[in-house]
N, C-alpha and C positions, 0 to 999 in steps of 0.2 A: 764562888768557893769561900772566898774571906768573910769571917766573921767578926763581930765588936773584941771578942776572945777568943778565936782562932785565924790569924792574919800570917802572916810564916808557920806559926804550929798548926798548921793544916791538919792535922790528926786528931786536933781539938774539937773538929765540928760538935754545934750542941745543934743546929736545925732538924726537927723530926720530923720524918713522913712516915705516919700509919696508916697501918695496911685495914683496909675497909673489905674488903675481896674485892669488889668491880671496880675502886675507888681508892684516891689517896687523900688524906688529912696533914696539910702541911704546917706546921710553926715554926717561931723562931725569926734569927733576921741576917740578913747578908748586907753585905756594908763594899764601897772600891767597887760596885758594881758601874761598868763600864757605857754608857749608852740606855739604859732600862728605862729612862724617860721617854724614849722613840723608840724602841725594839717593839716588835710582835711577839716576838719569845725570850728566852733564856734559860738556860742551864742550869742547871741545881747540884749542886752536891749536896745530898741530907744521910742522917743518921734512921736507917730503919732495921735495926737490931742493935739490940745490946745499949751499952751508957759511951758516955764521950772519955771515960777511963778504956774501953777497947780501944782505945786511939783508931789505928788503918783497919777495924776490922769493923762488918756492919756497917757499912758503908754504901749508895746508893747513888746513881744519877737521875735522875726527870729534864723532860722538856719540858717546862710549861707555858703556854700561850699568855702572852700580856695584850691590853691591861687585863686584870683581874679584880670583880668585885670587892675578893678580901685581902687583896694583895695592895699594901703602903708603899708609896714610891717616893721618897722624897732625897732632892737632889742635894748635890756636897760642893761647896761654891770654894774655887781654888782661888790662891792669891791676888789671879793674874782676875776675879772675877766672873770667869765662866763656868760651867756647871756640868764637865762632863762625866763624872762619877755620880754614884746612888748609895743613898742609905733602902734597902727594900725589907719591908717587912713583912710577913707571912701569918695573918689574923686566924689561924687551922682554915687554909686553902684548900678545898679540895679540886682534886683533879682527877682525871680519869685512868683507871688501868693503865691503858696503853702510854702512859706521862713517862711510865719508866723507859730509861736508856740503858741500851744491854740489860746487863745478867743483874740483877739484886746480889748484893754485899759484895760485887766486882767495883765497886767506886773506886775505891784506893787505886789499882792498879790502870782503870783506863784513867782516872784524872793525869797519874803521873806518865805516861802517853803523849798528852795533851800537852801537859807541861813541857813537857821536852820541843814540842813543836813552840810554843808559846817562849819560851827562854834561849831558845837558838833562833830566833827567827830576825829577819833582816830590821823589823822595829823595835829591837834592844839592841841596836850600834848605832842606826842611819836617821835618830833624831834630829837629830842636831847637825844633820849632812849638810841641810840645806844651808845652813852658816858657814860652813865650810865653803858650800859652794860659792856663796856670795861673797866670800873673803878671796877667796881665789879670782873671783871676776876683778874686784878691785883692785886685789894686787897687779892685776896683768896690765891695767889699766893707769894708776900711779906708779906704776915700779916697785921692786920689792928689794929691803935691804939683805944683807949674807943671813944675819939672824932667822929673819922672816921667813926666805928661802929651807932652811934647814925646819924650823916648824912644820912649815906646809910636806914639807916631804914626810916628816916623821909622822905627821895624823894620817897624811898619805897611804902611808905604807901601814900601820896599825888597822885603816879602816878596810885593805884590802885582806890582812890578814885573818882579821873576824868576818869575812865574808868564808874566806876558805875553809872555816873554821864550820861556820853554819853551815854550808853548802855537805858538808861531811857528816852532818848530824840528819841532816835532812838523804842522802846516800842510806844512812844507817836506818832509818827509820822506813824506808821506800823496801827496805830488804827484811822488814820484819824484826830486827833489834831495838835492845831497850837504851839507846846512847845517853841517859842518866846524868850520867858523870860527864862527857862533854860538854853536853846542853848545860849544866849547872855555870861549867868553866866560860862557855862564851856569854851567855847571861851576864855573872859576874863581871870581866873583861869586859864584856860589851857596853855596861852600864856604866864602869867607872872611865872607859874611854868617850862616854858621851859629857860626863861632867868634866873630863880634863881636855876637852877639843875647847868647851866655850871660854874655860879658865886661860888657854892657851892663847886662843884667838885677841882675846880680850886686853891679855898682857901685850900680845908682840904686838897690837894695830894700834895702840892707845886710845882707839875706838870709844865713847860714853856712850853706853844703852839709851837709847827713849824709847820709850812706848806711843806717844804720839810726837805728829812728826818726824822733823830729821829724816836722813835714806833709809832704804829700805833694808841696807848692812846693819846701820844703826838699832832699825825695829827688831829685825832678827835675833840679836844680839841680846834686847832687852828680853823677848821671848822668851829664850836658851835660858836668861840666866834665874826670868822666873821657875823656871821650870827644872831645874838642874836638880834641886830636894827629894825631887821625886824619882830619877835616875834609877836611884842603888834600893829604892822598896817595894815600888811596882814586881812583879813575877817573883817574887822573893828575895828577901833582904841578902844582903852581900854573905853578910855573918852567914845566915841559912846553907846560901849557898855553897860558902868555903865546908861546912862541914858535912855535904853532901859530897863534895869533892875528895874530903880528906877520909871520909868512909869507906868511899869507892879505891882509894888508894892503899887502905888499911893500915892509914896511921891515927886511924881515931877508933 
């Protein structure tokens, strides 16, 4: 979906697929792409009607098989060193007819579908679970002071409540609704409770991060805290999402 210039304005898409009759003609370039270094496929959202001023309208999905002769795949090396996002670029790809997904200029509304499964789903809270977890092992293990105790309860309870939260969104969706405005709200919540579990943990253990060495609380911890930046922008930035929320509320 994300583009160099359409990353949260999703509406922005400039990627084009022209219509050949039997055939697609693909350009343009998608970026935050997930895995495309070892994928066999991928999802496309392109632009096949109209300019990228229609924002949600003229709008399109394709499957397309990778690799791809004219298809550039070059990978996006995070802090921590590893490379599992893609810059992919699309050199006029053709593909076949059948490449399209669903209905032509139905984009817009099955991406946001998708989204809704993608932005409620249990890996926008349960990052950073495993820290959790393992902070809990040790506490049980050295003792835990009142402080500690009362932390552990409150991500506790936060982490059960974004379950109940997703679990409803996922209900709504099983029953043929568009749960929009929840999925925005656990997203959001979910994300910023993932950044404030490692900031927590970090504070109440006195814990110091390493990346080599050290336990393996320790490793985690260094993990979490690389990784924490990425939290609130993955599936759409917070801001995005407060005003998908506040939309749906009808105070914006």
């Amino acid at each position: 979906m994300s583009e160099p210039d359409a990353g949260s304005d999703l509406a922005g898409v400039r990627t084009r697929a022209t219509d050949n009759g039997d055939s697609w003609t693909i350009s343009g370039t998608k970026v935050w792409t997930t895995g495309a270094h070892i994928a066999h496929a991928m999802v496309l959202l392109a632009r096949t009607d109209g300019t990228a001023d229609d924002r949600q309208q003229g709008l399109s999905q394709f499957v397309v098989d990778l690799p791809h002769p004219d298809i550039e795949i070059r990978p996006i090396r995070s802090i921590d060193g590893q490379a599992h996002f893609n810059e992919v670029v699309f050199h006029d790809a053709v593909v076949d007819s059948s490449a399209l997904l669903g209905r032509r200029g139905h984009g817009w509304q099955q991406v946001m579908s998708e989204l809704a499964f993608e932005r409620s789903g249990p890996e926008r809270y349960l990052t950073t679970l495993p820290l959790l977890r393992a902070w809990t092992g040790h506490l049980r293990e050295q003792g835990a002071t009142a402080n500690q105790r009362v932390t552990l309860g409150r991500l506790t309870a936060q982490a059960w409540a974004l379950r109940q939260m997703s679990l409803q969104v996922a209900r709504e969706l099983s029953a043929g609704g568009q749960p929009d405005v929840l999925a925005a709200m656990v997203k959001d919540l979910g994300s910023t409770f993932e950044g404030d579990l490692v900031t927590a943990v970090r504070d109440a253990s006195g814990i110091v991060p390493r990346r080599e060495g050290g336990t393996h609380l320790e490793r985690l911890l260094a993990q979490s805290v690389l990784h924490t930046p990425a939290f609130t922008l993955r599936g759409g930035t917070n801001e995005i999402l407060r005003g998908i929320v506040a939309r749906g509320l009808g105070i914006r």
